[in-house]
PALUMDREN-162469 format. One record per atom (N, C-alpha, C): residue in three letters; x, y, z. Coordinates in steps of 0.05 Angstrom, whole numbers, plus 5000, padded with zeros to 4 digits. Example, Ala and Ser with C-alpha at 12.3 -4.5 7.8 and 13.67 -1.06 7.14 Angstrom:
2
ALA526448865156;ALA524649105156;ALA526449345156;SER525749555142;SER527349795143;SER525850015157;
! end
This chain:
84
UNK501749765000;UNK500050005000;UNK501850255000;UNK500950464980;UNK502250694979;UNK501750845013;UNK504150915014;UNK503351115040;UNK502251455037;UNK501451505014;UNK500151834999;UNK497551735013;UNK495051895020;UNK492551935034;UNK491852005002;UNK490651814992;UNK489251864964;UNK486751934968;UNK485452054945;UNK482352124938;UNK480751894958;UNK480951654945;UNK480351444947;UNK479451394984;UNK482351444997;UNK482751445032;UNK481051605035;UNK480851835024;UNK479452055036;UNK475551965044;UNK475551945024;UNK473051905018;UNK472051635039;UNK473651455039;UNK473051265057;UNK474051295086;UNK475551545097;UNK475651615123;UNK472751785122;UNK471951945110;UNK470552155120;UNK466851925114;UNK467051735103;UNK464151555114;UNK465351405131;UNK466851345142;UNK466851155170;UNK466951375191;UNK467651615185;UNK467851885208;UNK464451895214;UNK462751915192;UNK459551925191;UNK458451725207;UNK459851565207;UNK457651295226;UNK458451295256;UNK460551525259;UNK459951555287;UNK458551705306;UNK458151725337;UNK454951865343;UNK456852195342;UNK453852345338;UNK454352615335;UNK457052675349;UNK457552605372;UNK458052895399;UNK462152745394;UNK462152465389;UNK464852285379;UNK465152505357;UNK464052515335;UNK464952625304;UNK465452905304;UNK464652995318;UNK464553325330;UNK467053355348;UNK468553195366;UNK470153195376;UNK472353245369;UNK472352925349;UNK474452895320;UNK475253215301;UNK473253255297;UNK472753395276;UNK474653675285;UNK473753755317;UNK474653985323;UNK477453925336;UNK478253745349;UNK480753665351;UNK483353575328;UNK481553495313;UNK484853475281;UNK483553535262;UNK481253705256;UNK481053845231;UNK481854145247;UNK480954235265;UNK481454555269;UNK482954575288;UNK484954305302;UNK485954435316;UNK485854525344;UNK483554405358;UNK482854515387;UNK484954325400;UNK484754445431;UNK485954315443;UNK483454175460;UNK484353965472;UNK482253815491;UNK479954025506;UNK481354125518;UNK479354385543;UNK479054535522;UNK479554645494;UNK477654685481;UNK475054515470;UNK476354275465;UNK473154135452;UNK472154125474;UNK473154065506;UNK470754005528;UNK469654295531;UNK470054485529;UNK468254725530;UNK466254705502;UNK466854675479;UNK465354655452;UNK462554395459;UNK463854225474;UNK462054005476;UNK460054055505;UNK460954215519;UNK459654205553;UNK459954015571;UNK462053955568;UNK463253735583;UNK465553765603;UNK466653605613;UNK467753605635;UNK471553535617;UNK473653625620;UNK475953495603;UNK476753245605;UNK475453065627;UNK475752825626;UNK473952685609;UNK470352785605;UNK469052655596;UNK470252645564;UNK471352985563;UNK472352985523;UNK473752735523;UNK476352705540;UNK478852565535;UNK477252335535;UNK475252235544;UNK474151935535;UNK472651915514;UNK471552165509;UNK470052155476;UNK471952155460;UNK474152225456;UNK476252235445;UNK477551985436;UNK477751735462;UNK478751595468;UNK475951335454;UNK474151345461;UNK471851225449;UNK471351265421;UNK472351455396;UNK471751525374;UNK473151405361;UNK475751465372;UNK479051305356;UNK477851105352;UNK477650815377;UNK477950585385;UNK476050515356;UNK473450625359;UNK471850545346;UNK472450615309;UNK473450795310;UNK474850865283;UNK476450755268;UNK478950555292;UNK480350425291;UNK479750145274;UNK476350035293;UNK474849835291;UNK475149815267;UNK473350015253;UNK471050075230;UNK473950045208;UNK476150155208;UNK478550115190;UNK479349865185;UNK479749765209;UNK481249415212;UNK479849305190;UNK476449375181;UNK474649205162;UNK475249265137;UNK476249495133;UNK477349625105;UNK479749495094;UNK480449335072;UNK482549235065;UNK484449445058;UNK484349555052;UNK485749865041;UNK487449955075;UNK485549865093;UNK487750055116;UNK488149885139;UNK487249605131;UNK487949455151;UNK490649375156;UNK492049335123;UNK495249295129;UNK497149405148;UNK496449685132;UNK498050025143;UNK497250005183;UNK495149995182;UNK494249985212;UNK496249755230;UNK495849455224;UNK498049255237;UNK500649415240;UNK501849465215;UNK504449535212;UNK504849845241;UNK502750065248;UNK503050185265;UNK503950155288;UNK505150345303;UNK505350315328;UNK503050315346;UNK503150275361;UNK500050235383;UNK500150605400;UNK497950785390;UNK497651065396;UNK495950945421;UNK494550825423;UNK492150775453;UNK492450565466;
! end
């Protein structure tokens, strides 16, 4: 597998990003598309910074899941180091 984030990746991260619940995808979204820091998303979300850091922690895992099923990123994924 090429290691470039093709059209192709894209498109199939951002529908497995969709099938997760609102307040997970919102998390994501504001933490590595814009950039927040944690006690920023837990203020964006109304939450507590522990509850973010487990939404956080709950989104991955499951993101993780939803990839392992993808042949395209299951390889690349084994070959990773363990982030969680």
């Amino acid at each position: 597998m090429d290691d470039e984030f093709t059209l192709v990746d894209q498109v199939i991260a951002r529908a497995l990003l969709r099938k997760l619940p609102p307040k997970q995808r919102k998390a994501l979204v504001l933490r590595f598309w814009h950039n927040y820091t944690l006690v920023e998303v837990a203020k964006s979300l109304r939450v507590s910074w522990g509850e973010a850091d487990e939404i956080m922690k709950s989104a991955l895992l499951a993101l993780k899941d939803e990839c392992m099923k993808q042949p395209r990123f299951s390889r690349a994924l084994r070959n990773m180091p363990v982030l969680l």
